[in-house]
C-alpha positions as CSV (number, residue, x, y, z in Angstrom):
1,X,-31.3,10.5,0.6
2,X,-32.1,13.9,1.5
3,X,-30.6,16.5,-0.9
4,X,-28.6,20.0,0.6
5,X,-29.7,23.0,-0.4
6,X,-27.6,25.6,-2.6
7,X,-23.9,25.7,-1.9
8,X,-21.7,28.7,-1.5
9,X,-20.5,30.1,-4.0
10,X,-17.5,28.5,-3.1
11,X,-17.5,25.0,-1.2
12,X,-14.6,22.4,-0.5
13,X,-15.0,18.9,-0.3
14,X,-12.0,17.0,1.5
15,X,-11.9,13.7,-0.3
16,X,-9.9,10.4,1.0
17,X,-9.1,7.3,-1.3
18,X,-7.5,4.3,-0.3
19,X,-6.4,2.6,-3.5
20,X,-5.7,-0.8,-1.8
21,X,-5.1,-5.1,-3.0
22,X,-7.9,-7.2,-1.5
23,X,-8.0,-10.8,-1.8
24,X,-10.9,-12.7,-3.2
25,X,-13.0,-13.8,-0.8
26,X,-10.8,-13.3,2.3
27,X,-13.9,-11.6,4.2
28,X,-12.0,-10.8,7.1
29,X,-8.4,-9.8,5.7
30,X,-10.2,-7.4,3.4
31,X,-12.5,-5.8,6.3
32,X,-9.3,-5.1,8.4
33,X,-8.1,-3.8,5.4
34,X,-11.4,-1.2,5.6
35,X,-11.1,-0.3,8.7
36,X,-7.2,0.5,8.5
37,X,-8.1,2.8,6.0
38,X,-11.1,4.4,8.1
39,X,-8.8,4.7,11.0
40,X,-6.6,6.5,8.6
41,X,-9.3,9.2,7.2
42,X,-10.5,9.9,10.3
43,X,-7.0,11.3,11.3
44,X,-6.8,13.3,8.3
45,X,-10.1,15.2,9.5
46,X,-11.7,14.1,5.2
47,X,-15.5,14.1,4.7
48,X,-15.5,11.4,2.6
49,X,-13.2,8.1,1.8
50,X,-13.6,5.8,-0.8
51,X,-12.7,2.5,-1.2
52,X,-12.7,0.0,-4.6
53,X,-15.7,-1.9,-5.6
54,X,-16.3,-5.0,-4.5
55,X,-13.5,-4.4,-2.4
56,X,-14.8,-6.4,1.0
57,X,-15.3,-9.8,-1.0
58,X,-12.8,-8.9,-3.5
59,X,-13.2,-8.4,-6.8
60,X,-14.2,-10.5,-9.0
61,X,-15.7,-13.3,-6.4
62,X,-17.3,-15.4,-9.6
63,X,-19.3,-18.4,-8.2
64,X,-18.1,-17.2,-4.9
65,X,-21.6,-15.2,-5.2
66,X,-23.6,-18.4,-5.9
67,X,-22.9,-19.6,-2.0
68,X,-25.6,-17.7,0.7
69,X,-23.0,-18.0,3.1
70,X,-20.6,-16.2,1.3
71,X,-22.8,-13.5,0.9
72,X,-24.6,-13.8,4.3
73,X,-21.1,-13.5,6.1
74,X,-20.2,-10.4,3.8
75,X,-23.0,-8.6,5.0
76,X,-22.3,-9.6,8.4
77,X,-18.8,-7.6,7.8
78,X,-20.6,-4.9,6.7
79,X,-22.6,-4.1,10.0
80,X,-19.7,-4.7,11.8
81,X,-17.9,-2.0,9.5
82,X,-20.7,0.6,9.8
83,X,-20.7,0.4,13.6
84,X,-17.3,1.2,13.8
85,X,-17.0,4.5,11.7
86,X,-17.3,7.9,13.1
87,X,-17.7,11.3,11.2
88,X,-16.0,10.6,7.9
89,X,-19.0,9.1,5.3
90,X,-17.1,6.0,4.0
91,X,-18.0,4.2,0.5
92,X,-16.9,1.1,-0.1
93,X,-18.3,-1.8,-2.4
94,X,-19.7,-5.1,-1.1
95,X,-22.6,-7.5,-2.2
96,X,-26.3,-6.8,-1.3
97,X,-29.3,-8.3,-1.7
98,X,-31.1,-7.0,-4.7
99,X,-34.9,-7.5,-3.6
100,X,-34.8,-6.6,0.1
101,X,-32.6,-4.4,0.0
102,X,-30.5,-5.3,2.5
103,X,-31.2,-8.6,4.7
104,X,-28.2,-10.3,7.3
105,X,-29.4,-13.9,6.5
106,X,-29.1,-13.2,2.5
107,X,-32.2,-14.9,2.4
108,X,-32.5,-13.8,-1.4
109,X,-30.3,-15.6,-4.2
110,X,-30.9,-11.9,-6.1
111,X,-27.7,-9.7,-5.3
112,X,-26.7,-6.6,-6.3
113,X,-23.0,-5.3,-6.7
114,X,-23.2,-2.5,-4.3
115,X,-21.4,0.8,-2.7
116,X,-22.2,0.9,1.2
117,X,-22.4,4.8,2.3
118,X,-21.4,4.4,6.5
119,X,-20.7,6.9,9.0
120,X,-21.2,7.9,12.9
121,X,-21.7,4.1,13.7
122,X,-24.4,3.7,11.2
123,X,-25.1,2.0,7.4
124,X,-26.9,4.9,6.1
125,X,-27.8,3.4,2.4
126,X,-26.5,1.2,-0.3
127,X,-26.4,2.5,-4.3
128,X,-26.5,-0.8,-6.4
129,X,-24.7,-0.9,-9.6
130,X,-26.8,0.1,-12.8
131,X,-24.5,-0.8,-15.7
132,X,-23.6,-4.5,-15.6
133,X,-20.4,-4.8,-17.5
134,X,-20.8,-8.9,-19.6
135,X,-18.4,-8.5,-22.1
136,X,-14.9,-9.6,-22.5
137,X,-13.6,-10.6,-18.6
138,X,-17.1,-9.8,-17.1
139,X,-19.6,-12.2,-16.3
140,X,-22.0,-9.9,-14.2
141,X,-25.2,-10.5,-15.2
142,X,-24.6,-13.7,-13.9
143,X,-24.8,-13.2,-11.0
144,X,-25.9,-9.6,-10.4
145,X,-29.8,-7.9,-10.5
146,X,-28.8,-4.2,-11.7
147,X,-29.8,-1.3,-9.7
148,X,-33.2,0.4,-10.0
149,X,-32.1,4.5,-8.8
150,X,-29.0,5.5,-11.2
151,X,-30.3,9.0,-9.7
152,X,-29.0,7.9,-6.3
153,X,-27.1,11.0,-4.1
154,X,-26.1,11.1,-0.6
155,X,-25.2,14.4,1.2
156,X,-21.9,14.5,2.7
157,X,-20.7,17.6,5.1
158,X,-23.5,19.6,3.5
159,X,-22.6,18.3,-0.2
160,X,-25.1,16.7,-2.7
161,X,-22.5,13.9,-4.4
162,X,-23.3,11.1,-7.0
163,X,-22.0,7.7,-6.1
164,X,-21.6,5.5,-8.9
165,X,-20.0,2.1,-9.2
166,X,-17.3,1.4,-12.5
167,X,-19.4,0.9,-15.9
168,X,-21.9,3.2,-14.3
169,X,-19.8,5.9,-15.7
170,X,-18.5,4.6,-19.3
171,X,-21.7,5.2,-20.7
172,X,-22.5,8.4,-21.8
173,X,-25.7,8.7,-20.6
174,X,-25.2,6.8,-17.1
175,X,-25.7,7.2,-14.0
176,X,-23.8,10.1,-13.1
177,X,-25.2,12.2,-15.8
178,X,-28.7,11.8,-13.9
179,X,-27.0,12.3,-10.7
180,X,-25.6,15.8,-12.3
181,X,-29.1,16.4,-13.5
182,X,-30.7,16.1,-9.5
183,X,-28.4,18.6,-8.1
184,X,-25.0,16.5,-7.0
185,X,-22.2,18.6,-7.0
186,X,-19.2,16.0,-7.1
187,X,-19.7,12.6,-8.8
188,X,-17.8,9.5,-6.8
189,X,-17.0,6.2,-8.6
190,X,-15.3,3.1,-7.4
191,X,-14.1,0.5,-9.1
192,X,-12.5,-3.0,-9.9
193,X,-11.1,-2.2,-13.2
194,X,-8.7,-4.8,-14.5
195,X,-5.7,-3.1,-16.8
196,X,-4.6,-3.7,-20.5
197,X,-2.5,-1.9,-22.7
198,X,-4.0,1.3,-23.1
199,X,-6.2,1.1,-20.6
200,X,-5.3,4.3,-18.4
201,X,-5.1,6.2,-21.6
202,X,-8.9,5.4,-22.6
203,X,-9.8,6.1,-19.1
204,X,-8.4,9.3,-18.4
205,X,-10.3,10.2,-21.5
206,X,-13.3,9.0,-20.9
207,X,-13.5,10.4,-17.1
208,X,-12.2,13.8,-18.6
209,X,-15.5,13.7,-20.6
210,X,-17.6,13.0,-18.0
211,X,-16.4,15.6,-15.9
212,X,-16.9,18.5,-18.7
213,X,-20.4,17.0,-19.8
214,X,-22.1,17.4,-16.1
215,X,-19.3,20.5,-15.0
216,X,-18.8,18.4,-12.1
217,X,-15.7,17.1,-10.4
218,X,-14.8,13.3,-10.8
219,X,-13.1,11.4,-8.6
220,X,-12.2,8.2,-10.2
221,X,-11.0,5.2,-7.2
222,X,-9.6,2.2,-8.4
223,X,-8.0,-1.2,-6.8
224,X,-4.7,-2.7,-6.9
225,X,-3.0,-5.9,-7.3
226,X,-3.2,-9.1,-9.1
227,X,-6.4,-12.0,-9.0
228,X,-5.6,-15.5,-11.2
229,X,-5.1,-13.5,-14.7
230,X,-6.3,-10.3,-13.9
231,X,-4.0,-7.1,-13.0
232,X,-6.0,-4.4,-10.7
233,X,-3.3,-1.3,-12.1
234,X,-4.8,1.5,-9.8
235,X,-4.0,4.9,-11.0
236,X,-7.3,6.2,-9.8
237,X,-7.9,10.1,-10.7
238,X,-9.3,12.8,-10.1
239,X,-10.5,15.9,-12.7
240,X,-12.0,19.4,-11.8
241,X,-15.3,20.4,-13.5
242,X,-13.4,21.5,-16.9
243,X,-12.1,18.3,-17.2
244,X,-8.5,18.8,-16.2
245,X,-6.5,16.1,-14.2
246,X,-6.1,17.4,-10.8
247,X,-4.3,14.0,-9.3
248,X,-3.7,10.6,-10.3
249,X,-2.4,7.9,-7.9
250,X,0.8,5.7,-8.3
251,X,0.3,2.3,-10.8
252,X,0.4,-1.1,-9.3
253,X,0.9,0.4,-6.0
254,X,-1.2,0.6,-3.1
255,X,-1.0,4.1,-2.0
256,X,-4.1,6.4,-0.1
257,X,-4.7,10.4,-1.2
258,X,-6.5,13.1,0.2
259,X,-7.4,16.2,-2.3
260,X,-9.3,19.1,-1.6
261,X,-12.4,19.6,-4.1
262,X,-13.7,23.4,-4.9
263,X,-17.4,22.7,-6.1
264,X,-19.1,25.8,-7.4
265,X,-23.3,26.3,-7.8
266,X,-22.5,26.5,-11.5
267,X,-25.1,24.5,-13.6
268,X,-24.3,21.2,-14.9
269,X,-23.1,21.8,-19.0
270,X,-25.7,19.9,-21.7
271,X,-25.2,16.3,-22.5
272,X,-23.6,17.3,-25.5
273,X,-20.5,15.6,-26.8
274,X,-17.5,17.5,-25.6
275,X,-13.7,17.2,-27.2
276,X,-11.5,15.9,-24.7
277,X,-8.6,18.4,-23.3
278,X,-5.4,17.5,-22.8
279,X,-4.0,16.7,-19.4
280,X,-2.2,19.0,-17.1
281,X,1.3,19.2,-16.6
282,X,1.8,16.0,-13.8
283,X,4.1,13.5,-12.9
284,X,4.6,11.2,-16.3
285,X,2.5,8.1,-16.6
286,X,4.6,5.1,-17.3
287,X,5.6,4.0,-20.8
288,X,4.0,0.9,-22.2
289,X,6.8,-1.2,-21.9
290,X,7.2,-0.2,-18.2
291,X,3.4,-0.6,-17.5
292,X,3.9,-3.9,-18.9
293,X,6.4,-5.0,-17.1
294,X,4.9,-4.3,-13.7
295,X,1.5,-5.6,-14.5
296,X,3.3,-9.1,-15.1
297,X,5.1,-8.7,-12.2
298,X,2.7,-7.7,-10.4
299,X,0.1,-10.2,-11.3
300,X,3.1,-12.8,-10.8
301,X,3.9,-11.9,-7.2
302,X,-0.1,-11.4,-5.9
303,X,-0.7,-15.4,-7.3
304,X,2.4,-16.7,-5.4
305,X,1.5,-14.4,-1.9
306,X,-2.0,-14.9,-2.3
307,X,-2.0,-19.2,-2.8
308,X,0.6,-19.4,0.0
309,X,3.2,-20.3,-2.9
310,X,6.7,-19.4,-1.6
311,X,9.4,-20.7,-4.4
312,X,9.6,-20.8,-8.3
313,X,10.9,-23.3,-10.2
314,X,12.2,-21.9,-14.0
315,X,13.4,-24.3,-16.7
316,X,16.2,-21.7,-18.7
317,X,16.5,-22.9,-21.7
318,X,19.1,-19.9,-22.8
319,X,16.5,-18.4,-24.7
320,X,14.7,-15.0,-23.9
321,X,11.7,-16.2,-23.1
322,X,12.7,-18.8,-20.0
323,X,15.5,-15.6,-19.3
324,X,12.4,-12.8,-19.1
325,X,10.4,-15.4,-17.0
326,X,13.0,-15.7,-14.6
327,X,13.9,-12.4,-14.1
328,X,10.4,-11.5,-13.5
329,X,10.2,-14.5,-10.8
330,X,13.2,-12.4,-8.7
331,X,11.9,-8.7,-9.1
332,X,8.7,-9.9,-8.0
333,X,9.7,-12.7,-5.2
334,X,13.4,-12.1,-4.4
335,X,16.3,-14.2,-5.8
336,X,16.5,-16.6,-2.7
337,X,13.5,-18.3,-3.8
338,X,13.9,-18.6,-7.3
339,X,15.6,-21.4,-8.7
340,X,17.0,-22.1,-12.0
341,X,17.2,-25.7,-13.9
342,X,19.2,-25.9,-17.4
343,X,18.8,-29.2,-18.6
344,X,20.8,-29.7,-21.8
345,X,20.2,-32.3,-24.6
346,X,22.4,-33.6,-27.0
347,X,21.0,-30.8,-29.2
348,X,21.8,-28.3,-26.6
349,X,24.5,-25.9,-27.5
350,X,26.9,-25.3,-24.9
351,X,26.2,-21.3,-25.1
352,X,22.7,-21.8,-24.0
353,X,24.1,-23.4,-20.9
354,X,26.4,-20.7,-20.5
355,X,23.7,-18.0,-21.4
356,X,21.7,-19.1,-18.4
357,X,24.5,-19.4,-15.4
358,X,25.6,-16.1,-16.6
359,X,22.1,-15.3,-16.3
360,X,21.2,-16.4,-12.9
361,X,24.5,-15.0,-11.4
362,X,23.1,-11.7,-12.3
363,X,20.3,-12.1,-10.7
364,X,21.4,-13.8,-7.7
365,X,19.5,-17.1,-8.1
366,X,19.9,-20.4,-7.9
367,X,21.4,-22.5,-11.0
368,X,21.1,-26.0,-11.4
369,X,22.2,-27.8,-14.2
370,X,20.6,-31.5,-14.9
371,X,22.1,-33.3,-18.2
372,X,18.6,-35.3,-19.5
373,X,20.9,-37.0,-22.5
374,X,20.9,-40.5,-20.8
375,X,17.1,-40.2,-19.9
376,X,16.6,-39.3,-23.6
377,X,18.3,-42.0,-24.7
378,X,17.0,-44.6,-22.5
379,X,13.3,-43.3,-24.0
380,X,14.6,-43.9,-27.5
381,X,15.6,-47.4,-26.6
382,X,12.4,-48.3,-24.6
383,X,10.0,-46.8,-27.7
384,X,12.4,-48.2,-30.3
385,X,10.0,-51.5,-30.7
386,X,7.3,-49.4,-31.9
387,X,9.6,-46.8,-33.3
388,X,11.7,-48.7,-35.5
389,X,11.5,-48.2,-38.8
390,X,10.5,-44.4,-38.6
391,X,12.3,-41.4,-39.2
392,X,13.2,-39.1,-36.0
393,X,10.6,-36.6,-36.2
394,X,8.7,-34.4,-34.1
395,X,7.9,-37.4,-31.4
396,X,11.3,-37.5,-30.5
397,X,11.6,-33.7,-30.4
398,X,9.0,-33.4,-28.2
399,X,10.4,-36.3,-25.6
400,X,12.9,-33.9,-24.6
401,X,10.4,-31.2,-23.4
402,X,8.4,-33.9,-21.7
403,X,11.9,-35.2,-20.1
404,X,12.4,-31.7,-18.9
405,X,8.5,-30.8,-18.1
406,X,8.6,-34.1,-15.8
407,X,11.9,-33.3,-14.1
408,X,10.8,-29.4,-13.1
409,X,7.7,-30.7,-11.5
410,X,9.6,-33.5,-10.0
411,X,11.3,-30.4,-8.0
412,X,8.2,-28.9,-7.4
413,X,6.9,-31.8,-5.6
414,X,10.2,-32.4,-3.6
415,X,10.6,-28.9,-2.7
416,X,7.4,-27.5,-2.8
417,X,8.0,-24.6,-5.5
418,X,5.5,-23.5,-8.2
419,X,6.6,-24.3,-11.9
420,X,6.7,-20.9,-14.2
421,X,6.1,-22.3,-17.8
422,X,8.0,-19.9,-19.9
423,X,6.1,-20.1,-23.1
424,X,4.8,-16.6,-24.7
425,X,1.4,-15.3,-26.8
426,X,3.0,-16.1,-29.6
427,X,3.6,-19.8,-29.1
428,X,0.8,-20.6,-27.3
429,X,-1.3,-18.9,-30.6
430,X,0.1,-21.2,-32.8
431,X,0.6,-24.6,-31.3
432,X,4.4,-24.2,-30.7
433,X,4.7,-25.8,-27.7
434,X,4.7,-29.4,-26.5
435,X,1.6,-30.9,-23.9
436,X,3.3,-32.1,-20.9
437,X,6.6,-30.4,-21.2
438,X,7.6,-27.0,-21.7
439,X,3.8,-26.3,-21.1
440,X,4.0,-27.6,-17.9
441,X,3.8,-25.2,-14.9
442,X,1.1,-23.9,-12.6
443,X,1.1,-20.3,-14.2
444,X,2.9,-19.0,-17.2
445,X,3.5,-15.1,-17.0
446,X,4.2,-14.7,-20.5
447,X,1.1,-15.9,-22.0
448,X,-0.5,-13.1,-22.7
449,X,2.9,-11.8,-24.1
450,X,3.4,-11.5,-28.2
451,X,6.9,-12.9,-29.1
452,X,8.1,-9.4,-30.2
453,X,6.8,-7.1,-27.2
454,X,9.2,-10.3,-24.9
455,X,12.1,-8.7,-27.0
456,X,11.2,-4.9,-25.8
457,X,10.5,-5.5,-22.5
458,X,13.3,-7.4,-21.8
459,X,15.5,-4.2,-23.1
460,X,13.1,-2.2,-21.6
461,X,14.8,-4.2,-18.2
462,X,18.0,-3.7,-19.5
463,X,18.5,-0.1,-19.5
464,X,19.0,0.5,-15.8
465,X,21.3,-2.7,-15.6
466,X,22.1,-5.7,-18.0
467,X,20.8,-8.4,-16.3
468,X,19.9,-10.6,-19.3
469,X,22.8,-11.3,-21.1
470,X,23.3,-9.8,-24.9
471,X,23.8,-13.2,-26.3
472,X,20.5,-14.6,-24.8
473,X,18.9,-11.2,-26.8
474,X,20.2,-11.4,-29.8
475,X,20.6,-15.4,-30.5
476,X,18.1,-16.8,-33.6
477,X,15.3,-18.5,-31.5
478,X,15.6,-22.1,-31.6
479,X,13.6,-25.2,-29.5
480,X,17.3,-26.7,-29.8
481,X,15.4,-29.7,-30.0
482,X,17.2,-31.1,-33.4
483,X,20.4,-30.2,-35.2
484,X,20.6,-26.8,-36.6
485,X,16.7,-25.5,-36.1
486,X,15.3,-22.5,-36.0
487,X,11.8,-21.3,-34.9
488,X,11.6,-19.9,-38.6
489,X,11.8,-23.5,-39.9
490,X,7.8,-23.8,-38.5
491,X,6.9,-20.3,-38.5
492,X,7.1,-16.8,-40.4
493,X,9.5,-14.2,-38.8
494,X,7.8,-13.3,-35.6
495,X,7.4,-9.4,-36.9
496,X,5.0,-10.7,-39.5
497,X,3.9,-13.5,-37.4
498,X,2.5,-11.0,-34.3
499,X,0.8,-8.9,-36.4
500,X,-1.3,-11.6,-38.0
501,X,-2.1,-12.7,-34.5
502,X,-2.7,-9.4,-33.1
503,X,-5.1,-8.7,-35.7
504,X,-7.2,-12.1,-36.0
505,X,-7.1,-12.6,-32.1
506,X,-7.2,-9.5,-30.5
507,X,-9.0,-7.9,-33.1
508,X,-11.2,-10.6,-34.1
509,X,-10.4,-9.7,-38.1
510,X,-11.3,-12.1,-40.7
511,X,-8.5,-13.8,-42.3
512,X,-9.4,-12.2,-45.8
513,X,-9.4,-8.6,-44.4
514,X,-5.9,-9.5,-42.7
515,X,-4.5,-10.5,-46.3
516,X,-6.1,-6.8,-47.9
517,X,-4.1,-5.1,-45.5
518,X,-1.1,-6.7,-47.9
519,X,0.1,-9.8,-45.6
520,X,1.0,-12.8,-47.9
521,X,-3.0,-14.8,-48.0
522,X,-1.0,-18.0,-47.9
523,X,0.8,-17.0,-44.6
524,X,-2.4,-15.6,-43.3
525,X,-4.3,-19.2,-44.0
526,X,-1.3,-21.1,-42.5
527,X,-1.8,-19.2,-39.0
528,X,-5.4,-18.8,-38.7
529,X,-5.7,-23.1,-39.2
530,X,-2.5,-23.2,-36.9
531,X,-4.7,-20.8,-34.2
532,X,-7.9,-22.6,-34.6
533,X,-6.3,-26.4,-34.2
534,X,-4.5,-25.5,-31.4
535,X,-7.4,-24.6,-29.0
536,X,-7.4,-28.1,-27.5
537,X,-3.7,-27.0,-26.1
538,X,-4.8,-24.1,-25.1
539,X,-7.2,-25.1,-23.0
540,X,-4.8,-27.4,-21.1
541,X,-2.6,-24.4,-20.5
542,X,-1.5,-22.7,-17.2
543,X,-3.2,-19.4,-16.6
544,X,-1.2,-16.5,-16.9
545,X,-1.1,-12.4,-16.3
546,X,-4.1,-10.7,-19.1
547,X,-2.1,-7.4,-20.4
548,X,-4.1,-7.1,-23.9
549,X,-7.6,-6.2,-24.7
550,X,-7.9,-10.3,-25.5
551,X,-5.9,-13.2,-24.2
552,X,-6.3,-16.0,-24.2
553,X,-8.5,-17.4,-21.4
554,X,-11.5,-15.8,-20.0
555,X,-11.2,-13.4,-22.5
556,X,-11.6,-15.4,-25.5
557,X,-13.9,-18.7,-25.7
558,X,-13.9,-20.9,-28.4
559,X,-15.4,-24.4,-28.6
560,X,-12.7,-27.2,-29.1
561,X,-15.2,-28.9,-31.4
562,X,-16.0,-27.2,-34.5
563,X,-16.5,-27.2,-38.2
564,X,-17.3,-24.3,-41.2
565,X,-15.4,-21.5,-39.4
């Protein structure tokens, strides 16, 4: 890694990132997807391009890792990569093995994740990833051995730079601050880094940081696209030494960049903490509701393109929560494939039928509607041996949902479409579903989705057009699955109802703290049991799109058996 001498005083590096959507372990799809992007730098004359970490198996491959063919054929992809580039240095992540360094028949189970550095036909070196990131969605010390040189710089066109791969450069202390320390005079960072709520915000900040603590351009390269629950958001960055923003990249679009960086012989600034400045004056980054909204759909269309899925199958209910699913199902896949079932009960009223054909005209779908009355009833008659002499009660409540769970995957298996279960955060929190029928579905967009934000994204749809209907928006939530009910019959209003679960889940806040911040400590109680005996459900659950710090799934793991907590 031989380091340049002093710059100018004035030096330009021409930097290329392709912010692009691999596919977990596609091997080949994602190395064509490499070399596009080569092809592409090398006509834009750049010194340097950077692709996402991991980004040739995909990111994250999980026990994908654990196979030595896997990894064998990955670095197989990598020669083939390095032999065809030409002058532009390319960095791009992949997995290596940890204790030879580098070895084509993976002969080592001990694997790195690992930027490549390429160019002029040849793999000139490999950095391998210091910070291993096991908290919350991460699992990498797992699998991963972390790198030994955090100092690690490569010269490009006559230009110490730093590369660094995602955690590398949260901590404040990391990687690139050594990098800074032995004479690099950019720092590069790629990354897999999945969005939440916030997210951008925090990392803007936190780059900005970095960039005034070593007085050294940043430039920040993230992927795109959806992978099972996660979102890949994009918006990578780049900030000048003072920590400005200089350029960020489009969210939850694949896009490639070229910027022009002016590096300076100016000495790195202490490791001091530093306030963070304000951004520049740049295009506006997208309001929460609208970031929200296109990491669902996002994350919706990548599962359905990526598992060769090509319809959707949506129970509408005339509620907002079976309406929001469904319109999310056409923005992200087109109307022609979406289809529509209403299937009305005896406890149905006749505006939620309406609600929903006036709903999928708007959207252009198709609308089915499939009276289950006489299949209900037939139940009651074939149960009413063991039944009799019980009141109605939540059995027969929850045969209707199991009536309608069995006939949407009845139409799945005729006609081949994927089941969207329509249930929200809220619900699935709490136990307010039903096993087996409105839980049914292979992947339930909303899940990650508190009952209240479902309201303000779906006006937060309706502002450019009204395509769910007023009535759906503005009805009293009800299961309709007995005369006259009410989701406030089970539950507390869901503006009292989220916050609880915002703070116990996603904040992991003890019930007694919840009730000192002046929340009724009876309510409080009632949810947190409701939250904790429910895990079994969840856990039978369809995945769906993560858009909070903690949803349920890989982010939060419980054990089903338990006692004193």
């Amino acid at each position: 890694m031989p380091l340049a001498g002093s710059l100018s005083s004035m030096a330009t590096l021409r930097v290329a990132g392709a912010q692009i959507n691999p596919t977990v372990g596609d091997i080949s799809a994602n190395k064509r997807l490499i070399l596009d992007a080569m092809e592409w730098a090398e006509s834009e004359a750049v010194d340097v391009l950077l692709l996402p970490e991991l980004v040739l198996c995909g990111y994250p491959p999980e026990d994908l890792l654990l196979r030595r063919g896997f990894v064998a054929r990955g670095l197989s992809a990598v020669e083939e990569i390095a032999a065809a580039s030409e002058t532009v240095t390319t960095i791009f992540g992949f997995v290596d093995c940890a204790r030879s360094h580098r070895t084509s028949d993976a002969s080592s189970r001990l694997i790195s994740n690992a930027a490549a550095v390429v160019r002029e036909g040849e793999f000139v070196g490999a950095y391998h990833k210091t910070l291993l990131p096991n908290y919350g969605v991460f699992d990498e010390a797992r699998y991963f051995v972390p790198g030994n040189k955090p100092d690690a710089i490569w010269e490009v066109s006559g230009v110490p730079v730093g590369v660094s791969v995602c955690e590398d450069i949260w901590s404040v202390d990391g990687p690139p601050v050594e990098q800074a320390a032995r004479g690099a005079k950019a720092l590069l960072n790629i990354n897999g880094s999945p969005y939440h709520v916030g997210k951008g915000i925090e990392r803007a900040e936190l780059l900005a940081r970095a960039a005034q603590r070593t007085g050294l351009p940043v430039v920040y390269l993230n992927m795109v696209g959806g992978q099972d629950e996660l979102v890949f958001d994009g918006d990578s960055m780049v900030f000048d030494e003072s920590g400005s923003l200089v350029y960020r990249a489009a969210q939850f679009e694949e896009e490639r960049f070229v910027i022009d960086l002016h590096l300076s012989d100016s000495p790195a600034k202490t490791n001091e903490e530093i306030p963070f400045r304000s951004e520049p004056s740049l295009a506006p980054r997208m309001s929460e509701d609208a970031e929200v909204y296109r990491a669902l759909e996002t994350g919706l269309r990548d599962y359905f393109t990526k598992n060769g899925f090509r319809e959707a199958v949506v129970g509408l209910s005339g509620g907002i929560d079976s309406a929001l699913t469904c319109t999310l199902a056409v923005d992200a896949l087109g109307p022609k494939v979406v289809h529509g079932i209403s299937m009305p009960s005896r406890y149905s009223s006749r505006g939620s039928v309406d609600d929903s054909r006036e709903l999928a005209r708007r959207l252009g779908c198709d609308f089915d509607v499939l009276d289950i009355d006489n299949v209900f009833s037939n139940y009651l008659e074939t149960l009413s041996p063991i039944f009799i002499g019980n009141e109605e009660g939540v059995a027969e409540e929850n045969l209707q949902a199991r009536i309608r769970g069995a006939m949407l995957m009845a139409i799945s298996n005729k006609f081949g479409g994927l089941v969207l279960a329509t249930g929200n955060k809220s619900e699935m929190a709490v136990g307010y579903a039903t096993l087996y029928g409105d839980m049914a579905g292979g992947f339930a967009v909303l899940k990650d989705v508190l009952k209240t934000r479902v309201y303000r994204i779906a006006e937060w749809r309706n502002n450019t057009f009204e395509v769910i209907p007023r009535t759906i928006i503005e009805k009293p939530p009800s299961a309709e699955l007995r005369p006259d009910q009410l989701d406030t019959d089970f539950l507390p209003p869901y503006e009292v109802l989220d916050e609880i679960l915002l703070r116990y889940i996603e904040l992991d806040a003890d019930p007694g703290d919840i009730a000192a911040e002046g929340f009724d400590e009876k309510t409080v109680q009632q949810i947190v049991r409701m939250v904790d005996r429910n895990e079994y459900k969840r856990n039978q659950s369809a995945l769906g799109v993560k858009i909070t710090k903690k949803a349920f799934g890989k982010d939060r793991r419980l054990p089903i058996t338990r006692g004193g907590v």
